[in-house]
Biopython code that builds the backbone (N, CA, C, O; Angstrom):
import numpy as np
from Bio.PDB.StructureBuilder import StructureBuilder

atoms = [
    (1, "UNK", "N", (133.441, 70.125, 75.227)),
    (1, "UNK", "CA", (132.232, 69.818, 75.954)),
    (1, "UNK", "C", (131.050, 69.935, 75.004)),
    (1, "UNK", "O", (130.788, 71.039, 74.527)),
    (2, "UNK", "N", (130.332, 68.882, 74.704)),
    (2, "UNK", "CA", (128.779, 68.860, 73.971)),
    (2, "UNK", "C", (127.737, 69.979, 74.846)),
    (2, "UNK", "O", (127.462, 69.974, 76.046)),
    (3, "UNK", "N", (127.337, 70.812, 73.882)),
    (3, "UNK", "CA", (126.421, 71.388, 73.805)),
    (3, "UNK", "C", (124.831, 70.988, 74.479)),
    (3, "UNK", "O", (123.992, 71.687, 75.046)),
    (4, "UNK", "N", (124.859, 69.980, 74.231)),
    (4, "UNK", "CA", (123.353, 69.008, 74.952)),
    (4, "UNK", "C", (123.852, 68.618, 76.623)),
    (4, "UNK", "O", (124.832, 68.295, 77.295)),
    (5, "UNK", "N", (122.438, 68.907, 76.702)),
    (5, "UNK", "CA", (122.359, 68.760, 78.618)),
    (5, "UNK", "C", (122.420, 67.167, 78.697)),
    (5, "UNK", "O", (121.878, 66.600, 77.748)),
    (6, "UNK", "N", (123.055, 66.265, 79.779)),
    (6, "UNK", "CA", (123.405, 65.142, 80.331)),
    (6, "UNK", "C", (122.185, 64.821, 80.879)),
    (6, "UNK", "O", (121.494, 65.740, 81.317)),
    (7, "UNK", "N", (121.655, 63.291, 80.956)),
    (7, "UNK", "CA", (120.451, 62.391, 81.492)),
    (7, "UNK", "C", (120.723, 62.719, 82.331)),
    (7, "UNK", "O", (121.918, 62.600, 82.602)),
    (8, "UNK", "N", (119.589, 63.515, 83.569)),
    (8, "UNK", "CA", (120.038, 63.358, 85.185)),
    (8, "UNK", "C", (118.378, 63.726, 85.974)),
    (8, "UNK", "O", (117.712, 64.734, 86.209)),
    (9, "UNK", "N", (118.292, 62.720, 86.112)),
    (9, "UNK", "CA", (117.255, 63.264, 87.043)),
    (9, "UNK", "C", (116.962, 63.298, 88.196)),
    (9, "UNK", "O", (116.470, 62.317, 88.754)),
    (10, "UNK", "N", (117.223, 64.550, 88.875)),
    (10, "UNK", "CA", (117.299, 64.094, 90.584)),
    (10, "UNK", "C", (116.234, 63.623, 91.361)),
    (10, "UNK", "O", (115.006, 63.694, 91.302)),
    (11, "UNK", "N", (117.161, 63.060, 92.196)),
    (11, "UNK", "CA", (116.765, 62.282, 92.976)),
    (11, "UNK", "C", (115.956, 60.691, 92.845)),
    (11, "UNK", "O", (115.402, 60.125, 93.788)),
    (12, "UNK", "N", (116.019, 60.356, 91.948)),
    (12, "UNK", "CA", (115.223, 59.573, 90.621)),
    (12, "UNK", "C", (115.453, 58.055, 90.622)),
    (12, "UNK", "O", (114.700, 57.111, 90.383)),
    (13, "UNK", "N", (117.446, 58.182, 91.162)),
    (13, "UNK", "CA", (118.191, 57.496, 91.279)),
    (13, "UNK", "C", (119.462, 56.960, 91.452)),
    (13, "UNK", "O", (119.609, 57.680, 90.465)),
    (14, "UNK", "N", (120.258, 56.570, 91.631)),
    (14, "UNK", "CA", (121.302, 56.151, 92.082)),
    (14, "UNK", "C", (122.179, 55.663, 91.139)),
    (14, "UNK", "O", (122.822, 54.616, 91.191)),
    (15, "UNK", "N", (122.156, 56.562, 90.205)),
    (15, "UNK", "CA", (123.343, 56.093, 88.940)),
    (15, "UNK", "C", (123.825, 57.048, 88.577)),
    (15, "UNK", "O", (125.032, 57.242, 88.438)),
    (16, "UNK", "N", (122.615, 58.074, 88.289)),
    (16, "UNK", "CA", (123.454, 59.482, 87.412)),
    (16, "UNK", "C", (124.879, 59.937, 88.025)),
    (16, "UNK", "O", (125.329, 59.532, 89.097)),
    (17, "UNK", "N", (125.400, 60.696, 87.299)),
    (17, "UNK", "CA", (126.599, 61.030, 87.730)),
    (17, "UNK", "C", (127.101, 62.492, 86.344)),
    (17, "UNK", "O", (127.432, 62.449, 85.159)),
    (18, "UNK", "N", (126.966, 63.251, 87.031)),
    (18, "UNK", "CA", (127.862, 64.514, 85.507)),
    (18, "UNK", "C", (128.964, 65.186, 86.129)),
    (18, "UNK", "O", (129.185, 65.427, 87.316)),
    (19, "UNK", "N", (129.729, 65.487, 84.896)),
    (19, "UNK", "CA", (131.062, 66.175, 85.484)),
    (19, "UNK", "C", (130.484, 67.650, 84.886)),
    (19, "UNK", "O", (129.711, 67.722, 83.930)),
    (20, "UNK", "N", (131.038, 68.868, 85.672)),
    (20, "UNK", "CA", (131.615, 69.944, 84.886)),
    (20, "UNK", "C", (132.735, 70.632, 85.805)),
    (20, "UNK", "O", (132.769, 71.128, 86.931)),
    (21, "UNK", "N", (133.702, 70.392, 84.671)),
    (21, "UNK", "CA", (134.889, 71.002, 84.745)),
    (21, "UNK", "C", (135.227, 69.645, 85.785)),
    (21, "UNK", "O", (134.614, 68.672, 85.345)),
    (22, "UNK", "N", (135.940, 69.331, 86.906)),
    (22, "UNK", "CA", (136.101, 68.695, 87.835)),
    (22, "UNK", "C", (135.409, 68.941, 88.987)),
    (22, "UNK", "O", (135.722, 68.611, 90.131)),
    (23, "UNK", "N", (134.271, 69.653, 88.542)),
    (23, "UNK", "CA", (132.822, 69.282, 89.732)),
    (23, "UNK", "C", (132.257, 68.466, 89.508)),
    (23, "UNK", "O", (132.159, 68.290, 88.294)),
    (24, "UNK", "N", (131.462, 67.359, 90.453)),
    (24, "UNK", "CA", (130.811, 66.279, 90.478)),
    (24, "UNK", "C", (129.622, 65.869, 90.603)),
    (24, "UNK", "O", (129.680, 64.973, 91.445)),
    (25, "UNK", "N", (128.710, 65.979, 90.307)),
    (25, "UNK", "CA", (127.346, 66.192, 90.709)),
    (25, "UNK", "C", (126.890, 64.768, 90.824)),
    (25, "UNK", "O", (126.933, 64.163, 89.753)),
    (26, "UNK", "N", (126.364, 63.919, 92.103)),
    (26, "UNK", "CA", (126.009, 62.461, 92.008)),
    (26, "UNK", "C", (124.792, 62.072, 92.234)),
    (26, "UNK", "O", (124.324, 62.653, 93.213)),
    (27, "UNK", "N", (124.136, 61.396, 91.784)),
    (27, "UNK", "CA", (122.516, 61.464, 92.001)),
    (27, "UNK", "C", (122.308, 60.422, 93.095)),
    (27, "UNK", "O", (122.892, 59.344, 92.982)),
    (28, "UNK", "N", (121.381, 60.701, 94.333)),
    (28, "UNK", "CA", (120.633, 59.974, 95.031)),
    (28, "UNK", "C", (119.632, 60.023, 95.156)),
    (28, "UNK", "O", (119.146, 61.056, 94.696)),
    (29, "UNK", "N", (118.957, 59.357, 95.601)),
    (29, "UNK", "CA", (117.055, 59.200, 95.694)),
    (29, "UNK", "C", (117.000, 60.098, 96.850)),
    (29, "UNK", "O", (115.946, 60.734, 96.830)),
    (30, "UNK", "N", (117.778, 60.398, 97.895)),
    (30, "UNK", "CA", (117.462, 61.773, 99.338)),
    (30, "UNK", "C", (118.516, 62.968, 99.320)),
    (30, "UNK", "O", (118.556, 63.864, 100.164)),
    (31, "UNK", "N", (119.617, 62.797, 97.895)),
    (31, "UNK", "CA", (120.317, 63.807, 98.403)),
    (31, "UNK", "C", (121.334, 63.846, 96.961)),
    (31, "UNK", "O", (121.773, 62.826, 96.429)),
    (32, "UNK", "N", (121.557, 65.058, 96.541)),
    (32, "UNK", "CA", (122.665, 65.048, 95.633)),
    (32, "UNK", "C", (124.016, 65.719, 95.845)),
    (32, "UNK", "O", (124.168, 66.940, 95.795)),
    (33, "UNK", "N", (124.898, 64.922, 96.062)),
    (33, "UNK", "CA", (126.740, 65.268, 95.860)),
    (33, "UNK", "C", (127.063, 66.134, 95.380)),
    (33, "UNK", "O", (127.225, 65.907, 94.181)),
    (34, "UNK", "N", (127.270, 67.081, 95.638)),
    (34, "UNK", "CA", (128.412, 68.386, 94.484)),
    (34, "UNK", "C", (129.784, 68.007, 95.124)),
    (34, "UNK", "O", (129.931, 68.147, 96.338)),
    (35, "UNK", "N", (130.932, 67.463, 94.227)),
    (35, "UNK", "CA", (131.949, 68.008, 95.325)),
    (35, "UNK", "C", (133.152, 68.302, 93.500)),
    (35, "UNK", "O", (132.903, 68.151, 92.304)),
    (36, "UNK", "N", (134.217, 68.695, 94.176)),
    (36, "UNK", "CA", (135.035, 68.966, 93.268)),
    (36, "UNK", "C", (135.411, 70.575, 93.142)),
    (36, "UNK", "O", (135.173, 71.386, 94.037)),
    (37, "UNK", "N", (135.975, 70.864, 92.007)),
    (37, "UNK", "CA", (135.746, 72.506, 91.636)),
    (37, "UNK", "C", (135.840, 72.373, 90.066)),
    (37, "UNK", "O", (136.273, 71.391, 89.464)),
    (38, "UNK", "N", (135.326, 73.612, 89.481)),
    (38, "UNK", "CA", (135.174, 74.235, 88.174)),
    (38, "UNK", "C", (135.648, 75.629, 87.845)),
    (38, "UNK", "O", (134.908, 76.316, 88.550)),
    (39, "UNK", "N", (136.251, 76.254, 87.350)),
    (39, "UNK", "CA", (136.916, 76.976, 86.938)),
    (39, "UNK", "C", (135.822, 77.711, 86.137)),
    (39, "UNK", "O", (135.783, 77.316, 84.972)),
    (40, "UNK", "N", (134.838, 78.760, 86.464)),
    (40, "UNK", "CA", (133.836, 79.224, 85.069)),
    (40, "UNK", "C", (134.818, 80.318, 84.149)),
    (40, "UNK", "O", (134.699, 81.542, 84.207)),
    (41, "UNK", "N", (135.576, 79.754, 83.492)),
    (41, "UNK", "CA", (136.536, 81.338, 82.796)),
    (41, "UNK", "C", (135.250, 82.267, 82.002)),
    (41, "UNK", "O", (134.043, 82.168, 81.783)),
    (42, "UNK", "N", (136.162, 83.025, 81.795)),
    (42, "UNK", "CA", (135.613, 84.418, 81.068)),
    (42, "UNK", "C", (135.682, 84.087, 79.325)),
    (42, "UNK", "O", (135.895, 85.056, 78.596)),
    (43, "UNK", "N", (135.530, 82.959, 78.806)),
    (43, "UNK", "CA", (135.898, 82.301, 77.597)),
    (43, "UNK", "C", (134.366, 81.560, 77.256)),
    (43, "UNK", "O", (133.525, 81.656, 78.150)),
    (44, "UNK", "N", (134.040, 80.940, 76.187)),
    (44, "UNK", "CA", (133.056, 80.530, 75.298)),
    (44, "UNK", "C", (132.844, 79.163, 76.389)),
    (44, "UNK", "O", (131.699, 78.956, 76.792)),
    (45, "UNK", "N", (133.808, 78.378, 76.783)),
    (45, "UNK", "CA", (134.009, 77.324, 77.570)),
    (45, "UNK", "C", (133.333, 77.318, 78.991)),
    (45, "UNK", "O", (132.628, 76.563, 79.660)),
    (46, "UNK", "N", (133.952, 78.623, 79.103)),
    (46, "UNK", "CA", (133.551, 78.690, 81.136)),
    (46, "UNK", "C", (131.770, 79.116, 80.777)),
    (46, "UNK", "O", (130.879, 78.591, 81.444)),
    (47, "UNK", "N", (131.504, 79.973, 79.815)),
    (47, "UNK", "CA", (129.803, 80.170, 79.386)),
    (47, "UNK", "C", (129.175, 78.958, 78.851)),
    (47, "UNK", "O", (127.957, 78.942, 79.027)),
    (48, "UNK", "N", (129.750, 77.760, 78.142)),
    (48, "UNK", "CA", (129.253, 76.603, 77.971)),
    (48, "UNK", "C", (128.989, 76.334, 79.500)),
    (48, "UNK", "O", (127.906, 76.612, 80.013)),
    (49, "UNK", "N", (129.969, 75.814, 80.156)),
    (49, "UNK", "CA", (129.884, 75.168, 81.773)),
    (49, "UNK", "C", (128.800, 75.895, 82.791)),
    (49, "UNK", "O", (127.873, 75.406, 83.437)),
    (50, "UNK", "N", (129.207, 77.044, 82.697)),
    (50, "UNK", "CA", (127.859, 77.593, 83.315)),
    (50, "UNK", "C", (127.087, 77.760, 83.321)),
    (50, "UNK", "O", (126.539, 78.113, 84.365)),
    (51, "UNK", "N", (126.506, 77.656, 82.306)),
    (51, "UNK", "CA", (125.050, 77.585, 81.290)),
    (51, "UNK", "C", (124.747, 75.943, 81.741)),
    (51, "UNK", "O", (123.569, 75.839, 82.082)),
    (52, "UNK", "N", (125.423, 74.756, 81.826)),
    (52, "UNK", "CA", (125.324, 73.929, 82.225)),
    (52, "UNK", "C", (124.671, 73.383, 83.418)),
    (52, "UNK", "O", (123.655, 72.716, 83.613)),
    (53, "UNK", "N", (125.924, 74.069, 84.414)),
    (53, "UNK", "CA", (125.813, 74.083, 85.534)),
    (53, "UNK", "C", (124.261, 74.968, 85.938)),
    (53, "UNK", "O", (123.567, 74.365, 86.757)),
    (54, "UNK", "N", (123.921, 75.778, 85.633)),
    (54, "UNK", "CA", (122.916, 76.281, 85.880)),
    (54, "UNK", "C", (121.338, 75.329, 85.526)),
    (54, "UNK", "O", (120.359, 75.393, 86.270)),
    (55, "UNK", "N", (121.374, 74.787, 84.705)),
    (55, "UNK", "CA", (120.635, 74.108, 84.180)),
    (55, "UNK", "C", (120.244, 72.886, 85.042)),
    (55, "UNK", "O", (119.130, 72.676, 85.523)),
    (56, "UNK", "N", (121.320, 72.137, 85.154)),
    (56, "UNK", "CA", (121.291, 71.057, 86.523)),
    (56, "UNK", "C", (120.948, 71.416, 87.771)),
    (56, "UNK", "O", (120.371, 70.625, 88.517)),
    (57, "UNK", "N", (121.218, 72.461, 88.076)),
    (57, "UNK", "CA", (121.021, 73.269, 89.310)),
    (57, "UNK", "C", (119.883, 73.642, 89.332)),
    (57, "UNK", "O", (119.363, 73.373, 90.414)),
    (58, "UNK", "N", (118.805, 74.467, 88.203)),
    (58, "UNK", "CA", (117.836, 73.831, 88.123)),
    (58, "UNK", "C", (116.565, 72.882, 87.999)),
    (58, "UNK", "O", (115.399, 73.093, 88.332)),
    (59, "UNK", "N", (117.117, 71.852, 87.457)),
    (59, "UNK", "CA", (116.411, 71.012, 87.492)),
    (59, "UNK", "C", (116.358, 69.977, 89.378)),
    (59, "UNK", "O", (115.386, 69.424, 89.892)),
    (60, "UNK", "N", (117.489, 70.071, 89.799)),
    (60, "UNK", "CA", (117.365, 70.181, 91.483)),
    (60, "UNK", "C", (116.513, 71.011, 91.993)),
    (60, "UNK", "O", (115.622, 70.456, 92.635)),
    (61, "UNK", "N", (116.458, 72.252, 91.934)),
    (61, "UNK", "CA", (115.624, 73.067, 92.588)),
    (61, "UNK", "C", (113.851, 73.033, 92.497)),
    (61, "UNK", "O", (112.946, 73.270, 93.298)),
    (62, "UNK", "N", (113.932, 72.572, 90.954)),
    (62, "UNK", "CA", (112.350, 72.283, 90.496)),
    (62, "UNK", "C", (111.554, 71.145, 90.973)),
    (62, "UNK", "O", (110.326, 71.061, 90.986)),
    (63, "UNK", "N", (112.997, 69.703, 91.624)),
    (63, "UNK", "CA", (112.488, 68.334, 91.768)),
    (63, "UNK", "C", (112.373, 68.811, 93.265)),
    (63, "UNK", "O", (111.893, 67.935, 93.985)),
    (64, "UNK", "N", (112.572, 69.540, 93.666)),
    (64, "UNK", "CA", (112.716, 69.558, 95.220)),
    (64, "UNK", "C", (111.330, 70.888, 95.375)),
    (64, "UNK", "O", (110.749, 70.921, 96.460)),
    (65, "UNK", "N", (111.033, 71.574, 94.627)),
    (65, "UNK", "CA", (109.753, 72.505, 95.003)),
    (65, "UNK", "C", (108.642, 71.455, 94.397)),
    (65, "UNK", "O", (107.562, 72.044, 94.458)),
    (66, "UNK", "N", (108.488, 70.358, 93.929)),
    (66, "UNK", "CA", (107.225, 69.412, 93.329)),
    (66, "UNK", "C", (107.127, 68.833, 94.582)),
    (66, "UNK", "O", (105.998, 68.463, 94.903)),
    (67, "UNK", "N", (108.261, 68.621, 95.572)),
    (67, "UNK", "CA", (108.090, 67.618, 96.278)),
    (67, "UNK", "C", (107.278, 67.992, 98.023)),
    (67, "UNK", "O", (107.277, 69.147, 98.448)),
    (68, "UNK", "N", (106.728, 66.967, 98.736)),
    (68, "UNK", "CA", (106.653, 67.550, 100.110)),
    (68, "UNK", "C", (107.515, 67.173, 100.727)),
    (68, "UNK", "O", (107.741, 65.974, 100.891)),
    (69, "UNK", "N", (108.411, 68.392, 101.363)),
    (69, "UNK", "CA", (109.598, 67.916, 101.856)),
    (69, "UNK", "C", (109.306, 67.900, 103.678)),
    (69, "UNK", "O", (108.349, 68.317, 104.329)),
    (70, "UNK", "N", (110.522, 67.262, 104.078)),
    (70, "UNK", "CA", (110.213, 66.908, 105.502)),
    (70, "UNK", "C", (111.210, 68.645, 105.789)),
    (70, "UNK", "O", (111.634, 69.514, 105.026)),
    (71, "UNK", "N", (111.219, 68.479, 107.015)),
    (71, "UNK", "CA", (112.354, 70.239, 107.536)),
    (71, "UNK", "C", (113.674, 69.254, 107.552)),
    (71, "UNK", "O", (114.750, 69.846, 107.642)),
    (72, "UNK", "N", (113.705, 68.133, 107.492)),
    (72, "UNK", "CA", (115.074, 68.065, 107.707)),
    (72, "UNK", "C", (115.165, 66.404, 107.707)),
    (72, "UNK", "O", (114.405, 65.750, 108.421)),
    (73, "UNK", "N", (115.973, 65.891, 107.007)),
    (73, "UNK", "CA", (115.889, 64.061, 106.450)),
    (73, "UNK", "C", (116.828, 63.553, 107.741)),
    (73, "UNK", "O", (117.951, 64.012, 107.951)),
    (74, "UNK", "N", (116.289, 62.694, 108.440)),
    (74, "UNK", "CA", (117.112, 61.829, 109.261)),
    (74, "UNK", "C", (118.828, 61.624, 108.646)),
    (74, "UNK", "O", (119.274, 61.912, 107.536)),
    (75, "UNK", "N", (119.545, 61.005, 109.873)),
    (75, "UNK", "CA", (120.761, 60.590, 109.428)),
    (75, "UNK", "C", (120.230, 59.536, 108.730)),
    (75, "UNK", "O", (119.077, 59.121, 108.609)),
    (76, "UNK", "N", (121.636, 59.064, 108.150)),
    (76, "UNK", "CA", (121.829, 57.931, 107.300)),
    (76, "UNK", "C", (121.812, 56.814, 108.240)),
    (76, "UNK", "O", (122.180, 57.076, 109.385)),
    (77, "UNK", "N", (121.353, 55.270, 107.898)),
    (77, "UNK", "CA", (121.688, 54.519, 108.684)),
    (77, "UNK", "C", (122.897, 53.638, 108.028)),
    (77, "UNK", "O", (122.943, 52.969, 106.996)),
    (78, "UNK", "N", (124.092, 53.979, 109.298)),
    (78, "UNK", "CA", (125.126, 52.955, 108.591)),
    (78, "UNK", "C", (125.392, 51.778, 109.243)),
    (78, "UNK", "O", (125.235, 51.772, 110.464)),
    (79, "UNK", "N", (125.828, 50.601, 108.593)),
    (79, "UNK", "CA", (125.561, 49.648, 109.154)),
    (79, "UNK", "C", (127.019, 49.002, 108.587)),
    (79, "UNK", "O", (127.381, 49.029, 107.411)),
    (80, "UNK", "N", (127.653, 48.503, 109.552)),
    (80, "UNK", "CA", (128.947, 47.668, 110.379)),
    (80, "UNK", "C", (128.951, 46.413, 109.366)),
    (80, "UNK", "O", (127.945, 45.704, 109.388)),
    (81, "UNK", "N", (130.004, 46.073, 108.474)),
    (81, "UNK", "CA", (130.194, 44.654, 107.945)),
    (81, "UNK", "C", (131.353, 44.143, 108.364)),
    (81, "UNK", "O", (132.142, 45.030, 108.691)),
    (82, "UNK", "N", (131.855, 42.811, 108.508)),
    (82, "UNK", "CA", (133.390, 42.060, 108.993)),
    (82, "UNK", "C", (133.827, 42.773, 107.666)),
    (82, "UNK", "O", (133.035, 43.162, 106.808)),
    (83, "UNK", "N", (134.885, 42.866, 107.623)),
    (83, "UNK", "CA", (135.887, 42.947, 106.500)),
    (83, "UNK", "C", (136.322, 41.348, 106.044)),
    (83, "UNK", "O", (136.889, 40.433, 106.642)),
    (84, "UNK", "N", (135.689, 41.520, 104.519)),
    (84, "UNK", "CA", (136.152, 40.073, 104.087)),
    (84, "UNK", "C", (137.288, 39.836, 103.980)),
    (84, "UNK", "O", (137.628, 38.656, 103.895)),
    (85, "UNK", "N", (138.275, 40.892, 103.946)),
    (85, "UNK", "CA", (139.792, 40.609, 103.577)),
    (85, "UNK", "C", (140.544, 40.162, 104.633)),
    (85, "UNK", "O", (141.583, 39.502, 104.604)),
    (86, "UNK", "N", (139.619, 40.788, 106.029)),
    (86, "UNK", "CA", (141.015, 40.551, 107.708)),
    (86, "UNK", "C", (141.096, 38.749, 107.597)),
    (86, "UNK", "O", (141.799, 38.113, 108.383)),
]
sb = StructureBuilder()
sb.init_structure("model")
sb.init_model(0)
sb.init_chain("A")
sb.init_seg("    ")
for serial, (resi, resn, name, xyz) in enumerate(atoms, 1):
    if name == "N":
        sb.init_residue(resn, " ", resi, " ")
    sb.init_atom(name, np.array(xyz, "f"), 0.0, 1.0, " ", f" {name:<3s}", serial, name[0])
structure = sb.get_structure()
């Protein structure tokens, strides 16, 4: 794992994407994805990742105290397509 922190800026946009370990972190403009798991060992590796992970985790927390937030973001609106394949 490189030493340098990954382009991500939340909420920013709809591309980013970082792994650590097989956690997922996905960027949206109203909401960011964690899913997966990471293993932080007790090794130089699991202190790389977490040092990581912390870092991203901050930079979420900082984009979200700049911002005026609502108490709580509407649902999503999903919307019904034919299936081109039936």
């Amino acid at each position: 794992m490189s030493t340098h922190e990954p382009a991500f800026a939340p909420y920013e946009n709809e591309a980013d994407v970082v792994e650590v370990g097989n956690l997922t972190l996905e960027n949206r403009v109203d909401r960011i994805t964690i899913s997966g798991d990471v293993d932080l060992t007790a090794d130089r590796r699991g202190l790389e990742q977490a040092r990581l992970l912390q870092a991203l985790l901050a930079r979420v927390v900082a984009s979200l105290e700049a911002k005026d937030l609502p108490d709580r973001l509407p649902p999503p609106e999903v919307n019904t397509v034919d299936n081109p394949f039936a």
